[in-house]
N, C-alpha and C positions, 0 to 999 in steps of 0.2 A: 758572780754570774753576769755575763753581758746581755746585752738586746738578745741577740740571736740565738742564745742557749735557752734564753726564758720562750721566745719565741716556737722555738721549734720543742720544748718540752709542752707547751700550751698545745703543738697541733699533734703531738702524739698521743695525747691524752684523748684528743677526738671528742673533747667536750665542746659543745655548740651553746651557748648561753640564753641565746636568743629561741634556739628550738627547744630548751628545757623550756624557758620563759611561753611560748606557743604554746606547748604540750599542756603544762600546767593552765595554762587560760582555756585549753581546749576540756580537759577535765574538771573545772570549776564549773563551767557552762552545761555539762553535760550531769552535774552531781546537781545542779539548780535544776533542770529538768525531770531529771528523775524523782526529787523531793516534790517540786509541782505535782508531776504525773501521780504520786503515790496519795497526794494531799484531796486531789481529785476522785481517787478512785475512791479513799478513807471514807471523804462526803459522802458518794453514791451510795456505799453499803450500809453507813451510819441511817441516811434516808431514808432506804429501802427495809432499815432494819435485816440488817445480814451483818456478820461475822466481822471484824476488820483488823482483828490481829496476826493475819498472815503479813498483810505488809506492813506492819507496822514491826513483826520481826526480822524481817528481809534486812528494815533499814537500820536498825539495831545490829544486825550482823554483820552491813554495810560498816558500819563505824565502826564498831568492836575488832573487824578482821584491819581495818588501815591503822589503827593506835596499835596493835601490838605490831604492826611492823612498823611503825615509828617508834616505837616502844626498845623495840631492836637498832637502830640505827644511834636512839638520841640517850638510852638509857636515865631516861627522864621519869621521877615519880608517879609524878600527876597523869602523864597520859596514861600509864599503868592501871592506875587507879582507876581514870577512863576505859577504858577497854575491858575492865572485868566487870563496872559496874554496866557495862553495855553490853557485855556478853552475858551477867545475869539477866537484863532486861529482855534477851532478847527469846532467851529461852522461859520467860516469864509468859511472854506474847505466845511462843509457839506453842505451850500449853493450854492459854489459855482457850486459841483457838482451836486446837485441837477438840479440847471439853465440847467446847463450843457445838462444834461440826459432828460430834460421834451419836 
C-alpha cells in the first residue's frame, strides 16, 4: 500500500480522531456532573431524611447499561462481571426505594 491509498482509505472511513477524542472529553465532563448533581441531591434527602435510592439506582443503571455495551464491543470478562453486579445493584436500590415510598 502507498501514501495515497492509506490516505484515501483513512478519509473514507470518515473517522475524525480528534472529534472522537472531543466527544469523549465532552462526555467525561458531563458523567462528572451528573455524579456531583446526584451526590448533592443523595446529601439533601439523607438530611432531610427522605428516600435516596431512586438515584442511587439511576446511577447503577447508568453504569450497568454502558459495560454491557462494552461488554459487546470488547468481549472482556470482567466488565461482564461489571455490569450484572451493577445491574443487580441497581435493582436492589429500586426496590429498596420503592418499600421505601409505598
Amino acid at each position: 500500500m502507498d501514501k495515497e491509498e492509506i490516505l484515501n482509505k483513512y478519509r473514507s472511513e470518515n473517522n475524525d480522531e480528534g472529534k472522537n477524542h472531543e466527544n469523549n472529553h465532552a462526555d467525561d465532563q458531563g458523567f462528572y456532573a451528573l455524579c456531583f448533581l446526584a451526590l448533592l441531591i443523595m446529601m439533601y434527602q439523607i438530611f432531610n431524611n427522605l428516600p435516596f435510592g431512586d438515584i442511587t439506582a439511576l446511577l447503577f443503571a447508568f453504569m450497568a447499561t454502558g459495560g454491557f455495551s462494552r461488554y459487546r464491543l470488547r468481549k472482556e470478562k470482567g466488565i461482564l462481571y461489571f455490569s450484572i453486579v451493577n445491574s443487580f445493584l441497581c435493582a436492589a436500590f429500586l426496590i429498596w426505594y420503592i418499600l421505601q415510598t409505598i
